[in-house]
C-alpha positions as CSV (number, residue, x, y, z in Angstrom):
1,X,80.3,124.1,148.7
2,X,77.1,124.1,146.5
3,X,77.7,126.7,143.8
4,X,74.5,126.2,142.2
5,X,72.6,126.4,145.4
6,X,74.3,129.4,146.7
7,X,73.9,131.4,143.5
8,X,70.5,130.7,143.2
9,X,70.0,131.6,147.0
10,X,70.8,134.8,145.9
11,X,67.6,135.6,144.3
12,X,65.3,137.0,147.0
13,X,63.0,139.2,145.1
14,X,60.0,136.7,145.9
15,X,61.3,136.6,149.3
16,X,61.4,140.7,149.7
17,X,57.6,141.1,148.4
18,X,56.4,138.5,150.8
19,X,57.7,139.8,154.0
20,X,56.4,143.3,152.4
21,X,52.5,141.9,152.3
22,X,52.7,141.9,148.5
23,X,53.7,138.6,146.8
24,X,50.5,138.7,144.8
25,X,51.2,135.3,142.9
26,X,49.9,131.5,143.0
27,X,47.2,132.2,145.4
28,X,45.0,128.8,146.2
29,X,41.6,128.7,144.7
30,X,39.0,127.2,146.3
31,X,36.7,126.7,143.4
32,X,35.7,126.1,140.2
33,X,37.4,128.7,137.3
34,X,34.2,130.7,137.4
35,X,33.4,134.9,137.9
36,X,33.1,134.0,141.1
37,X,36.1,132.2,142.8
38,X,36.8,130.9,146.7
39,X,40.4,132.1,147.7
40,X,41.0,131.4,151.3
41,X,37.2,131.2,152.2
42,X,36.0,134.0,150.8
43,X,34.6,135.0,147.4
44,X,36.8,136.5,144.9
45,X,35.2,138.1,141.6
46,X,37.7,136.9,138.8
47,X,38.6,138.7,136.6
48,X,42.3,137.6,135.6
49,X,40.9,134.2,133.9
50,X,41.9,133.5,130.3
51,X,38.5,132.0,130.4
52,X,37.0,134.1,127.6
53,X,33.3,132.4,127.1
54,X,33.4,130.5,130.8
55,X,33.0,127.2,129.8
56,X,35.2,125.5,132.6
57,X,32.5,124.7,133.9
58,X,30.0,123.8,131.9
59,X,27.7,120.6,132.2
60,X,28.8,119.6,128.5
61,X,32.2,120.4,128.8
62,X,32.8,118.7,132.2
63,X,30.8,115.5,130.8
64,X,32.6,115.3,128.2
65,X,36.2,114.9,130.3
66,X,34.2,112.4,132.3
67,X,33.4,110.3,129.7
68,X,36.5,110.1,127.8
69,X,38.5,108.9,131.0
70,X,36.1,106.3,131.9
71,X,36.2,105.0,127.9
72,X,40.1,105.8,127.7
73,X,41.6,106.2,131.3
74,X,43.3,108.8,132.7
75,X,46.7,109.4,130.5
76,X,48.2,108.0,127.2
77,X,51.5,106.8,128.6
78,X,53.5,107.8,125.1
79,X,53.5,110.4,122.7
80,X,51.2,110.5,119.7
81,X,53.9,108.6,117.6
82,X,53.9,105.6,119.5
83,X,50.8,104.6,121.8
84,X,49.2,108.1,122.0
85,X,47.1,108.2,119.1
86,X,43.3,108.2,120.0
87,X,40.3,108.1,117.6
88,X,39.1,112.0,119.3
89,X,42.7,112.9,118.8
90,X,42.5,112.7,115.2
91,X,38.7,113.7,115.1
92,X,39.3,116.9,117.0
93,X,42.1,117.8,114.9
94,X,40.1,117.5,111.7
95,X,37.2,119.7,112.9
96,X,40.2,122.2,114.0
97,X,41.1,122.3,110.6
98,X,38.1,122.6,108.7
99,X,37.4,125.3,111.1
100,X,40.4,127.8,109.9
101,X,40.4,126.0,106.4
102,X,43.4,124.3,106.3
103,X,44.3,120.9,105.3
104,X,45.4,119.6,108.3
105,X,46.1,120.2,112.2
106,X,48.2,119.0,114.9
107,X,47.6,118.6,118.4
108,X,50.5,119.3,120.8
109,X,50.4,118.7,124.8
110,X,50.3,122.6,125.8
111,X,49.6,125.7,123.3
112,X,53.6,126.8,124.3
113,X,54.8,123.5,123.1
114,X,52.9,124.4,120.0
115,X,55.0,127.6,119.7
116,X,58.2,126.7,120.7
117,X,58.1,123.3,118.6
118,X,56.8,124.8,115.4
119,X,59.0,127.6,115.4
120,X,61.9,125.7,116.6
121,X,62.2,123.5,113.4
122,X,60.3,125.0,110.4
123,X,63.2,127.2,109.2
124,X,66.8,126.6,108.1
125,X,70.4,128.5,108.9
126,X,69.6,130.6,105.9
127,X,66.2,131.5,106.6
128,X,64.9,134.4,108.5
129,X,62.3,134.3,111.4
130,X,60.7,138.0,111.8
131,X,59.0,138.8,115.2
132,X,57.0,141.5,117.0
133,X,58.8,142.6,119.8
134,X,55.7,141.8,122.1
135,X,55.6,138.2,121.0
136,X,54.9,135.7,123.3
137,X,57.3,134.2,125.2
138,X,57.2,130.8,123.8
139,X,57.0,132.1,120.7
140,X,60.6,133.8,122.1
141,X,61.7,130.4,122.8
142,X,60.6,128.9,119.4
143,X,63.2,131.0,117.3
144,X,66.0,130.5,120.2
145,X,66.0,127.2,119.4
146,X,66.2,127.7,115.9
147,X,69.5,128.4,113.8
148,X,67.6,130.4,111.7
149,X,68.6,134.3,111.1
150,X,66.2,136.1,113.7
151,X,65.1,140.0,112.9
152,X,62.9,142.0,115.5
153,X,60.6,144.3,114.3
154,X,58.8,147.0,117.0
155,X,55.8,146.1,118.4
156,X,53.0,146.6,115.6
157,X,54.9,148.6,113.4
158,X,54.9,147.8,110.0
159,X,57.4,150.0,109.0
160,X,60.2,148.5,111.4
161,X,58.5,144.7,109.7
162,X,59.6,145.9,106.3
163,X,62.8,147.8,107.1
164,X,63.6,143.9,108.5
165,X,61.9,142.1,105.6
166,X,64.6,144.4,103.2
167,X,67.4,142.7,105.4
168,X,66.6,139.0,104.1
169,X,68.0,137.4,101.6
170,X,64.9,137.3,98.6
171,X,65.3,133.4,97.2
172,X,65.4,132.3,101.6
173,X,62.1,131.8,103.7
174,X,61.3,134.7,105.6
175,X,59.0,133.3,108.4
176,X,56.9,136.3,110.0
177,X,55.5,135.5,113.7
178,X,52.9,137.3,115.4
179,X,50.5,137.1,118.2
180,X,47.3,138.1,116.7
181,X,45.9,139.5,119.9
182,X,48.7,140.2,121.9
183,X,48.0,139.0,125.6
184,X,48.6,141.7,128.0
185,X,48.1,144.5,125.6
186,X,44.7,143.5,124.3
187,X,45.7,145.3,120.8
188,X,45.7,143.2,117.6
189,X,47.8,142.7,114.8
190,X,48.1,144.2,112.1
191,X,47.4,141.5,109.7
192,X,46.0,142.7,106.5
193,X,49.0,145.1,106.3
194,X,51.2,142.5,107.1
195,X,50.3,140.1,104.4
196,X,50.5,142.6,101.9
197,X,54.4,142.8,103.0
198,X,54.4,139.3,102.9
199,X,53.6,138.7,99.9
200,X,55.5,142.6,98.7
201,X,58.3,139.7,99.9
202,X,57.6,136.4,99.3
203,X,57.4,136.0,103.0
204,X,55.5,133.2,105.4
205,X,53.1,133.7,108.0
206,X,52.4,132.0,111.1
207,X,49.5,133.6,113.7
208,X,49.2,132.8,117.3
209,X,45.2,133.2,118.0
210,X,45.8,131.7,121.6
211,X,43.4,135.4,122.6
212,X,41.9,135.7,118.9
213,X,40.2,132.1,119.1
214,X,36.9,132.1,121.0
215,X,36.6,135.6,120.5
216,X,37.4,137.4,117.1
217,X,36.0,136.6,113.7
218,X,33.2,134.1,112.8
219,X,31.7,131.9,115.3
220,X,35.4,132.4,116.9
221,X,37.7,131.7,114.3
222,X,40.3,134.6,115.8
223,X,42.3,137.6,114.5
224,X,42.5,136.1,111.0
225,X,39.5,135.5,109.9
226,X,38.1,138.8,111.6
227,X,40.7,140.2,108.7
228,X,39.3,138.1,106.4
229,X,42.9,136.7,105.5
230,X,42.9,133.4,106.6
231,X,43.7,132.2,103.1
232,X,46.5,134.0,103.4
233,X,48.1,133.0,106.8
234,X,50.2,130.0,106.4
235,X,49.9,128.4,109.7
236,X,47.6,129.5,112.2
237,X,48.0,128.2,115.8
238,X,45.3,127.9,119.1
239,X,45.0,127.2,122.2
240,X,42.5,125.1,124.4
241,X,43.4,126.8,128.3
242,X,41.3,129.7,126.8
243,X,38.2,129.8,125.3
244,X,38.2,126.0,125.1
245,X,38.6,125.3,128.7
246,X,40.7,122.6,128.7
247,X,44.6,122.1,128.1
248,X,47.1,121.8,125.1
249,X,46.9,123.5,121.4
250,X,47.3,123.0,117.8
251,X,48.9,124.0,114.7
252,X,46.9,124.0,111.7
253,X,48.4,124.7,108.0
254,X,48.6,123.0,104.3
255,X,49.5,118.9,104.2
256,X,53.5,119.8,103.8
257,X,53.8,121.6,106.7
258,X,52.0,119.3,108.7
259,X,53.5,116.1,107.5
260,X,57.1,117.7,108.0
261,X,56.2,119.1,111.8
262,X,55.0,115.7,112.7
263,X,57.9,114.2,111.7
264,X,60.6,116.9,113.3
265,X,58.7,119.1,115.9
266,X,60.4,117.9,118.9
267,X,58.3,119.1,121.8
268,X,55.2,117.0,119.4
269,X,57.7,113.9,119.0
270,X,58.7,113.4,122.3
271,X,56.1,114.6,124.8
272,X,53.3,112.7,126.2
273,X,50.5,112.9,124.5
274,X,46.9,115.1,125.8
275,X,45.0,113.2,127.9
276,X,41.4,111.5,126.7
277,X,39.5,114.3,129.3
278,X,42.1,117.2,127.9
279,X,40.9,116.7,124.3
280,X,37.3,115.8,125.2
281,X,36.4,119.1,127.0
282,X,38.1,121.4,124.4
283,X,36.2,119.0,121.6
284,X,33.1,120.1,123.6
285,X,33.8,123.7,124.4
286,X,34.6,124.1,120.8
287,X,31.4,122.3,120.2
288,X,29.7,125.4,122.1
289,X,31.3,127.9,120.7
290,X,30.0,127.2,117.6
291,X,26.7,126.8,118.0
292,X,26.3,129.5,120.9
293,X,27.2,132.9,119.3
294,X,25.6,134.8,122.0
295,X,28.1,133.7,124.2
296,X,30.6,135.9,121.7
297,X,28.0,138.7,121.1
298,X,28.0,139.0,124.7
299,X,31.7,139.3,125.8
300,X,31.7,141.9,123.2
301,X,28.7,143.8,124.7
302,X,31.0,143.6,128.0
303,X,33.8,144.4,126.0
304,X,32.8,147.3,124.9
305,X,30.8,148.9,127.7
306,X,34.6,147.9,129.7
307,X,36.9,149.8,127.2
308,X,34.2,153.1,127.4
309,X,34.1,152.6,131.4
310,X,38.0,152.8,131.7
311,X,38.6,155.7,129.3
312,X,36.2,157.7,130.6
313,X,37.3,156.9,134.5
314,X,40.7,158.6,132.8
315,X,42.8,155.0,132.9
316,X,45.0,154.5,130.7
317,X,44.4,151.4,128.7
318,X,46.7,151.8,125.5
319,X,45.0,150.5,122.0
320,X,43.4,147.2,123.5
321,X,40.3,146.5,121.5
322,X,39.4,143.4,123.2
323,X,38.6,141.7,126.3
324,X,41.9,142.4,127.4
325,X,42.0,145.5,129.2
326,X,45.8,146.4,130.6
327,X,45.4,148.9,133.4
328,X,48.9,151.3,132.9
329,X,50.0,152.1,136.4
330,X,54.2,152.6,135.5
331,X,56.0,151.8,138.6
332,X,56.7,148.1,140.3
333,X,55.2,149.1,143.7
334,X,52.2,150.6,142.8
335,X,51.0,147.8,140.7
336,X,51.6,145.6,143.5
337,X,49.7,147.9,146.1
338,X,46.6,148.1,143.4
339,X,46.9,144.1,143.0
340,X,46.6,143.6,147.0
341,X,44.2,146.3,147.6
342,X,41.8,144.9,145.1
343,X,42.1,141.5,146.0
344,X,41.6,142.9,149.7
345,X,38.1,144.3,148.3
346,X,37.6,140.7,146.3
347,X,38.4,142.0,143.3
348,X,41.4,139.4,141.6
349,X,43.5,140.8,139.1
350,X,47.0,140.1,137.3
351,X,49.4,142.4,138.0
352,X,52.4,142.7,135.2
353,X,55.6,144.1,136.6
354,X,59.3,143.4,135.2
355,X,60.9,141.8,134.1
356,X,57.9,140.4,132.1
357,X,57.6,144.2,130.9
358,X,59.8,147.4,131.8
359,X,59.6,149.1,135.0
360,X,58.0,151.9,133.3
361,X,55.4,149.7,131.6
362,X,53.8,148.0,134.7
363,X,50.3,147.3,134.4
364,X,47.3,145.2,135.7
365,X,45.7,142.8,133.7
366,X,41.8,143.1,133.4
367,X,40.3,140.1,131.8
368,X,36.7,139.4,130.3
369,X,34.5,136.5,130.4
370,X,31.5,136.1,128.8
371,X,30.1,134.7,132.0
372,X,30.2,138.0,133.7
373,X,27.3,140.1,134.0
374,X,27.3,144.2,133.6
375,X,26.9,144.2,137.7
376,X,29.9,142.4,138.6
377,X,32.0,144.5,135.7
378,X,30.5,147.4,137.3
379,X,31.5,146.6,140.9
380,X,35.3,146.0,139.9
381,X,35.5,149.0,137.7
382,X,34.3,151.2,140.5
383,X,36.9,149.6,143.1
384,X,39.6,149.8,140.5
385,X,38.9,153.8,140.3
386,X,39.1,153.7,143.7
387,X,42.6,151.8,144.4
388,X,43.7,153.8,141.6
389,X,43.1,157.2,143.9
390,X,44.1,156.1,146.9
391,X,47.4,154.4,145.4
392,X,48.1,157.7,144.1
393,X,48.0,159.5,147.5
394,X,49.9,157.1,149.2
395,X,53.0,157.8,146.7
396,X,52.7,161.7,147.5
397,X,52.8,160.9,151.2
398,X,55.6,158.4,150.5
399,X,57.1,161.2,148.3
């Protein structure tokens, strides 16, 4: 008998929503990652993309990929210690870093193995790693690596953060972790509050802008710089499957930190290293970013006319302040009927239900790009108040 094949054939929760008509997960697209995709012939407006300022497909950025593989090939065949060093590599990771204003910066393979391999190693059995409850979840898998003392604080709570910062041991490094915007809230840290209890307690920062970057502070820097208290962040970290349009992610921080992770980051060490096209088209959407502000100015202008939109349709949409716009519906079922009956009126969405979040804290993810225009916004919005209404009816008849 296969134990391991007939305990895991026990889990038929995929199974259930499928013969149900509402497995609303890994559906085929057609297309390009645009505001328009194709999923199974048909036009889809998108708007679940991580895509804030729609440069997948951009001429530049697509050139750019198409260059570096003819000039480098298509992979690197070893990881950045042995034969996976390129020239754009080390070029891309300086402008990275001049950008935040750090010394240096690292790029890993994926933006979780930038999580999970930086906080993995940068702290000792006798340190402490402090982190927001909402974290995420390779930032979760960072600290489980690590031997270090973890402490959980409640989500944006600053109070909780120093009730745990009181806990540590003053002469050990206290290592505080947070998202700076948190990815299916759409809310944003509280960072100047939470450097003044860092340094109330000697304590480290690090900042996951994976949703800040591209979109909050100047010319994109993220959450930090939007706080003004970059200087003050110890490491910040990014990724390139957002706003850059590409894959991977780096860590950027002072010369030490960056000369030890290098040397003792294990998912850095021994992973491949990012392909010539990866690094090219985020070198190239970064590129754009910079010197295309309107692109920023407007997915704010969207941003903002979204947030008004859903509060005043009566949705609830918790403290998001960004293109992230979470959708509260509270109950497994419902969130998958919405999620089907929107994509049924070509409207794609993300729908969260647990165990990523409580049952009571289900939601669907609304997502901005700065490729959108106030028409298409305007379309879903109205379809969303509609599934919203009609989901609600359905439940009393069910009831």
């Amino acid at each position: 008998m296969n134990l391991l094949v007939e305990k895991l054939g026990k889990y038929d929760i995929p199974q259930k929503a499928k013969a149900a008509g509402l497995y609303p997960y890994s559906k085929v697209i057609q297309s390009d990652q645009d505001t328009e995709v194709i999923i199974n012939g048909r036009k889809v407006l998108m708007f679940g993309s991580n895509s804030y300022l729609g440069l997948t497909n951009h001429p530049k950025v697509k050139e750019a990929a198409i260059a570096a593989t003819k000039k480098y090939g298509t992979g690197m065949a070893g990881s950045r210690h042995l034969n996976g060093t390129l020239d754009i590599h080390v070029e891309f990771e300086k402008k990275l870093a001049d950008f935040v204003g750090k010394d240096e910066a690292m790029i890993y393979s994926t933006g979780f193995q930038v999580n999970q391999g930086v906080v993995s190693c940068l702290t000792g059995r006798e340190d402490f790693i402090l982190w927001d409850e909402l974290d995420h979840a390779s930032i979760i898998e960072g600290h489980r690596v690590s031997f270090s003392q973890k402490l959980k604080f409640r989500h944006n709570d600053m109070e909780s953060l120093e009730k745990q910062l009181m806990k540590c041991t003053s002469d050990k490094i206290k290592l505080i972790v947070v998202d700076g915007v948190f990815s299916m809230e759409g809310d944003i840290a509280n960072l100047p509050e939470i450097v003044r209890l860092a340094k109330k307690y000697n304590a480290n920062i690090m900042v996951d802008e994976a949703h800040g970057f591209g979109v909050l502070g100047r010319q994109g820097r993220g959450a930090c710089d939007y706080f003004n208290v970059l200087p003050d962040v110890d490491l910040v970290m990014g990724t390139f499957s957002k706003s850059l349009a590409s894959i991977g992610g780096f860590i950027a921080a002072s010369e030490p930190v960056i000369n030890y992770l290098r040397h003792n980051s294990r998912s850095y060490i021994f992973s491949a290293s990012s392909t010539p096209a990866a690094v090219a088209a985020a070198s190239a959407a970064f590129d754009i970013m910079v010197s295309e502000p309107e692109r920023i100015e407007h997915l704010w202008k969207l941003t903002d006319y979204a947030l008004k939109g859903f509060r005043e349709m009566g949705c609830e949409i918790g403290n998001t302040s960004t293109p992230i716009v979470p959708v509260y519906i509270r109950d497994n079922n419902k969130t998958f009927f919405v999620t089907r009956d929107l994509f049924e009126q070509g409207i794609f969405v993300n729908p969260v239900v647990s165990p990523a979040v409580s049952p009571a804290d289900t939601l669907i993810r609304f997502s901005l790009m700065a490729t959108h225009t106030f028409d298409q916004l305007d379309r879903a919005m109205d379809k969303i108040q509609k599934s919203l209404i009609k989901v609600d009816a359905l439940q009393k008849v069910l009831v």
